[in-house]
N, C-alpha and C positions, 0 to 999 in steps of 0.2 A: 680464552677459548676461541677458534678458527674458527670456519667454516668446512664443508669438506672439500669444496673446489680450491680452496687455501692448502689445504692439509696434500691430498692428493696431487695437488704442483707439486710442492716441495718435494713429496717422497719420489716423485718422476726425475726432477730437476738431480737428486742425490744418485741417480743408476750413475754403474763406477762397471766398466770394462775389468776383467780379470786375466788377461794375456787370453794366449791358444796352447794347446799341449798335441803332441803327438800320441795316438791310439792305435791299436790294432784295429783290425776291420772286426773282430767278433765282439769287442769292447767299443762300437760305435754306436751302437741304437739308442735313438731319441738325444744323441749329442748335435750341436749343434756346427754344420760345416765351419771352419775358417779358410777355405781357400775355393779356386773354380775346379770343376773335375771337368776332363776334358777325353771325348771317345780317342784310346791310341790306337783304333783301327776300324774299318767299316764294321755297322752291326747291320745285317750278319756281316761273315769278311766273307763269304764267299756266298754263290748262289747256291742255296739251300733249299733240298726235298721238302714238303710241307706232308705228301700224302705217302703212305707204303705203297707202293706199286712198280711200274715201270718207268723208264724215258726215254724218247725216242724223239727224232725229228720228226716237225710236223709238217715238215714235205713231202716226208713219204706216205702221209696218210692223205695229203690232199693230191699225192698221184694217184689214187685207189686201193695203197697197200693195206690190209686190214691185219696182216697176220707176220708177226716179230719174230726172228731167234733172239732165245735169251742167251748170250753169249756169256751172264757174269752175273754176280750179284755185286752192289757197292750198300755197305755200313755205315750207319753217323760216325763219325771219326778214322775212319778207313782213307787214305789219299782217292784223289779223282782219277775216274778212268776215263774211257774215251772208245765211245762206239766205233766199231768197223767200217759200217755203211747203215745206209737209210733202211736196209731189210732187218737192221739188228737192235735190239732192245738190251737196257742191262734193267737188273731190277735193284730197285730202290730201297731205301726205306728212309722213314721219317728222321730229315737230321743230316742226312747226308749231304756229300756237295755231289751237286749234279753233273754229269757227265760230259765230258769234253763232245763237242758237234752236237748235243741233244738240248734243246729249248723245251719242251712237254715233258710235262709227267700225268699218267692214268692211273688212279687208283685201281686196287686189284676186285674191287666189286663192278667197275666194269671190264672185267676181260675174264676170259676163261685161256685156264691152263694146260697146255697138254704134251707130252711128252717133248717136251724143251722148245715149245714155241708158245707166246701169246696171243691171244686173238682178240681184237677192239668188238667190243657189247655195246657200246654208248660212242655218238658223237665226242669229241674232242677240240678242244679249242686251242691255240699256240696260246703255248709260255703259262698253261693251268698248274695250279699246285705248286708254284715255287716261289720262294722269298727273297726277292732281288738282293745283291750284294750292296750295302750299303745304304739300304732302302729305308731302314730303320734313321739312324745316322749316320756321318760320313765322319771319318778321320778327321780330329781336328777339333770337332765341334764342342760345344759347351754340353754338357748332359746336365751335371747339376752345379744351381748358381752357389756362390757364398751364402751362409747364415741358412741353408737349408736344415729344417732338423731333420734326422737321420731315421727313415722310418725300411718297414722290413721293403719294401717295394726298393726303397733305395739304396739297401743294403745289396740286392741283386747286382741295381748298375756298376756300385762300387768295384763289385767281384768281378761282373764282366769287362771292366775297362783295367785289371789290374793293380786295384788302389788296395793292398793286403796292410799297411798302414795310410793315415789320412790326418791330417790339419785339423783341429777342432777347438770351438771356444773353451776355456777352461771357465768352468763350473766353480763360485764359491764354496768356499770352507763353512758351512753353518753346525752351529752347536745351540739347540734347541732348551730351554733352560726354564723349571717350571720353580717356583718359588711357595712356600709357603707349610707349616707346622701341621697343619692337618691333614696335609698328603702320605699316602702310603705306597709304596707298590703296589701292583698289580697279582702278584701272588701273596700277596698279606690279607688276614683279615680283619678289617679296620674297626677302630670300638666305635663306638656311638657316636664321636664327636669327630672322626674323620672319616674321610672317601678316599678313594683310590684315583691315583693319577692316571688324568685322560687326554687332557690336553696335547701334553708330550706325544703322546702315542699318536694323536688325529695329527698333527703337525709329519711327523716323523711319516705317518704313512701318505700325507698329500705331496712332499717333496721326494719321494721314490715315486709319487706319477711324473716329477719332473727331472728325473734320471740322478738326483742328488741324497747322497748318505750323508746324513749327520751326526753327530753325537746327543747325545741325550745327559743334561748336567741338572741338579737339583741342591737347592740351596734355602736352608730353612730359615725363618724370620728374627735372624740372627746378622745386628751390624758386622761382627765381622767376620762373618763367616760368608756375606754376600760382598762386601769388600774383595774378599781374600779369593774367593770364585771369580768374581766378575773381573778382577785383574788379570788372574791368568788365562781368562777368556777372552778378556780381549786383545790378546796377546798372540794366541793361538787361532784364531779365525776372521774370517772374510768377513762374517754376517752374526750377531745373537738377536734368537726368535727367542721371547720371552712373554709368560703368561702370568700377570696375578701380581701383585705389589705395587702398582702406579697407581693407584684409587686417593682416597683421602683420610684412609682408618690409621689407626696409630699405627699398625704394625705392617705399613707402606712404605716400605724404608728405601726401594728401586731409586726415585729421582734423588733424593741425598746424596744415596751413593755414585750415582752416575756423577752426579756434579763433584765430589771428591776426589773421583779417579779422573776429572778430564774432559769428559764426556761433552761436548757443545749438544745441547737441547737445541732442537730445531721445532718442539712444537710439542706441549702437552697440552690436551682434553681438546676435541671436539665437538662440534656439534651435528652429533650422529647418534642415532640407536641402531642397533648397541654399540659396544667398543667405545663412548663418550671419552673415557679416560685414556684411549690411546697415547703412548709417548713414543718419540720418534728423535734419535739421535744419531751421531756422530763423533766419533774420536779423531780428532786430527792429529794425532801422531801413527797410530796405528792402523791410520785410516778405516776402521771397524763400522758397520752400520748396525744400530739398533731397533728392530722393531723390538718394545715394550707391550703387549695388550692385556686390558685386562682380563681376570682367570676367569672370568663365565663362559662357560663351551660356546655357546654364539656368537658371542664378543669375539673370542681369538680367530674362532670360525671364517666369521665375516671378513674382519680385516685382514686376515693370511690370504683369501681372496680376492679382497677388492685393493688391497695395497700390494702386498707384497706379490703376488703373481705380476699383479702390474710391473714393479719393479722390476720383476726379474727377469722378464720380458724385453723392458728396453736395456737392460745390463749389457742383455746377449744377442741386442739385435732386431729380435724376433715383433711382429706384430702384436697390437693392443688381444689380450685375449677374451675381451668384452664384446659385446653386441644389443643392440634391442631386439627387442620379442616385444609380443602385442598382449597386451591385455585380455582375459578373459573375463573380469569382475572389473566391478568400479568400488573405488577405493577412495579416500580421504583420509590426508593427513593432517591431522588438527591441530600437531604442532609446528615448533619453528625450528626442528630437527630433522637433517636429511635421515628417510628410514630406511633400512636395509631390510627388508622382510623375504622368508624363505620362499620359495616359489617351486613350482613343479612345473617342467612344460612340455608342449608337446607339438609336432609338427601337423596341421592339417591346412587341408587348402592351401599349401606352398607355403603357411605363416606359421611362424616359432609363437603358439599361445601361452600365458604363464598361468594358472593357475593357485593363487597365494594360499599357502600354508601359515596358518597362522600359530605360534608355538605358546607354552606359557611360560613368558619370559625368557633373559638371558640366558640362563641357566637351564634352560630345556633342550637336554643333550639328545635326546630320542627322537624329538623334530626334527632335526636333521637328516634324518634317514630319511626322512618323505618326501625332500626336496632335493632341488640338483645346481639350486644355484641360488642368490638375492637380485632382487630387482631393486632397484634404486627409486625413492619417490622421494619429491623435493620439496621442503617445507610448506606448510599452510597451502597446499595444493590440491584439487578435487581431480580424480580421473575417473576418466567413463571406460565402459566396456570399449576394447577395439585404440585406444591411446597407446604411444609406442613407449616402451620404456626402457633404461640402459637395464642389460642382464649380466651378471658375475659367475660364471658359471664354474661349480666344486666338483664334477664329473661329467662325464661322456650324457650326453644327453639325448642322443637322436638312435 
C-alpha cells in the first residue's frame, strides 16, 4: 500500500496527450482550443452608433447651431453615408457605421422632432455615443490563447473573428465498465440480493460535465467473460473507468486479469478513505490507462474526482481543478489514512468555507447529494475551525 501523495504523482506523472481534431464551431463548447485565435479585423471594424438618434458634427453645435436637417436615415448594416454640411443631421440607429464628416451622435430622448428638422434638448459633448473602430481589438491581435476551454462567451469571439471550424484538443475514448453478479439495470426489478447499477450512471453523467461520451460496458464475475471484455476494451479505448472487483473477496478477479492481459500495475490499494483498494494501470502496447475503483458509491465518487479529473486536466493541458476552502468545524483525524470527507461550501466573507457532511459509510449513495465536493485531511492530524484545506470539487459550487 502507498500513500496518497505517492499514488496521486504516479497518476499525474501517467497524463498522455491524445492529438487535436478539427470541429465545427457549433461542435466547440467546453472543447478545449489547440491553436491561437487571432482578431482578422478591428473589433468593431468600423466606428459604430452605440445610441438611436442622430449624428452631426460637433462644430456646429459649438458655433450655436441647435437645430439639424435630417437629410437621411443610416441602418446597422446599411453602407456609410456622409453629411452634406454642419446644418445637416442623418439619423442613426444603434449598430450602424457612423457617418462620413460626423464625430457626435444624440440620442433621440434629447431632441425633439419636427417636420424634418432636429432640435438639440440636452448639452452635447464631441465623439458621445460611439465605439471607436478597433477600440475593442485591433487586426492582428491575440483574442483567445491555446488550451482555452471553449465556453459560450467564447464561442461569440469565435464567430466574430470567422473561425466556423477551429483546432482542438482531442478528447479520450473512455468506456466506463461496472463489474459484478448482483447488478441489474436500471429499469429491472432486483430481487432481494441485488441492486441496481449506479456507479455507471454517476460516472457517465460527471464526464458529459467534461464534454466526453462514453460507452457504458458490464461484465459479470465471471474469469472469462471479464477476460474476453477487458481485452476488447482495451483494444477499443483511450481510458477504462472501472468500479467494483479490485477489493480482496474471492470473486475479485480485476488484478488477475489485468495482469494476464498485459496490464503494467502501477499501484494497488492506498492509503485513503474511501477508495483504499484503488488500482491503477497501464497497458504498454495499447497504451490504455486504467482507473480500477472500488464499487462503493463514495469510493468511485471520490477518486473519479480527486484522481481522474486531476488527470484529465493535465492530459488536456488545463489547470489543477483543486483549491482550498477554509474550514468551518474542526476536525480530527485519528487515523493514518489520508480522509476524503464530503463537504458542502459556501462563499462568505470573500472565503470558500466547507462545511463537512458526514455520510454512513462508503456505501452512502444519498450523501452525496449534500455535498459538492471532499476536502482532503491528512493522517493523524487535528484541524481547528478557520485551517485551509485542499478542496476536490464534484459540481458548480458558488
Amino acid at each position: 500500500m502507498i500513500s496518497f501523495e505517492e499514488a496521486y504523482k504516479i497518476v499525474l506523472d501517467h497524463a498522455i496527450e491524445f492529438g487535436q481534431e478539427v470541429v465545427p464551431l457549433a461542435e466547440s463548447h467546453g472543447r478545449i482550443l489547440a491553436e491561437k485565435i487571432y482578431a482578422d479585423r478591428d473589433f468593431p471594424p468600423f466606428d459604430r452608433v452605440t445610441k438611436d438618434g442622430i449624428a452631426i458634427q460637433c462644430a456646429a453645435y459649438a458655433q450655436g447651431i441647435r437645430r439639424f436637417k435630417i437629410q437621411g436615415i443610416a441602418a446597422a448594416g446599411s453602407p456609410q453615408q456622409e453629411l452634406e454640411d454642419v446644418h445637416s443631421c442623418i439619423e442613426v440607429m444603434t449598430g450602424a457605421v457612423l457617418p462620413k464628416q460626423a464625430d457626435t451622435v444624440v440620442m433621440y430622448e434629447h431632441l425633439e422632432l419636427h417636420e424634418g428638422f432636429a432640435t438639440l434638448q440636452k448639452e452635447v459633448k464631441k465623439h458621445q455615443n460611439i465605439h471607436d473602430q478597433g477600440s475593442d481589438e485591433s487586426k492582428g491581435n491575440l483574442v483567445l490563447a491555446e488550451g482555452t476551454r471553449i465556453s459560450s462567451a467564447h464561442i461569440g469571439v469565435l464567430a466574430s473573428v470567422g473561425q466556423h471550424h477551429l483546432k482542438v484538443k482531442t478528447t479520450p475514448k473512455i468506456a466506463v465498465i461496472s463489474t459484478g453478479n448482483e447488478l441489474v439495470d436500471v429499469d429491472q426489478i432486483p430481487s432481494p440480493h441485488q441492486i441496481r447499477k449506479s456507479n455507471s450512471h454517476t460516472l457517465k453523467a460527471a464526464l458529459k460535465l467534461e464534454n466526453i461520451d462514453c460507452k457504458l460496458l458490464h461484465f459479470n464475475d465471471l474469469k472469462s467473460d471479464l477476460e474476453l471484455g477487458l481485452s476488447e476494451a482495451l483494444e477499443a479505448f483511450d481510458v477504462l473507468l472501472l468500479s467494483g472487483g479490485v477489493s480482496k473477496g474471492k470473486y475479485d478477479f480485476l488484478p488477475q486479469t489485468f495482469e494476464k492481459l498485459g496490464v503494467k500495475r502501477l499501484f494497488h490499494r492506498v492509503g485513503q478513505r474511501p477508495g483504499k483498494p484503488f488500482w491503477f494501470g497501464r497497458h504498454p502496447d495499447q497504451q490504455c490507462i486504467l482507473f480500477a475503483f472500488p464499487g462503493n458509491p463514495a469510493s468511485t465518487f471520490a477518486n473519479y474526482h480527486v484522481y481522474f479529473i486531476s488527470w484529465l486536466h493535465a492530459a488536456l493541458g488545463l489547470p489543477s481543478p483543486n483549491y482550498q476552502v477554509v474550514l468551518q468545524e474542526a476536525f480530527e483525524n485519528t487515523t493514518d489514512l489520508t480522509r476524503f470527507i464530503r463537504a458542502s461550501v459556501n462563499l462568505t466573507d470573500g472565503k470558500i468555507w466547507a462545511n463537512l457532511v458526514m455520510g454512513n459509510g462508503s456505501g452512502d449513495l444519498t450523501s452525496l447529494t449534500q455535498a459538492n465536493g471532499f476536502v482532503r485531511l491528512e493522517p493523524l492530524t487535528t484541524y481547528e475551525v478557520g485551517d485551509r484545506v485542499p478542496f476536490y470539487p464534484t459540481r458548480r459550487i458558488l
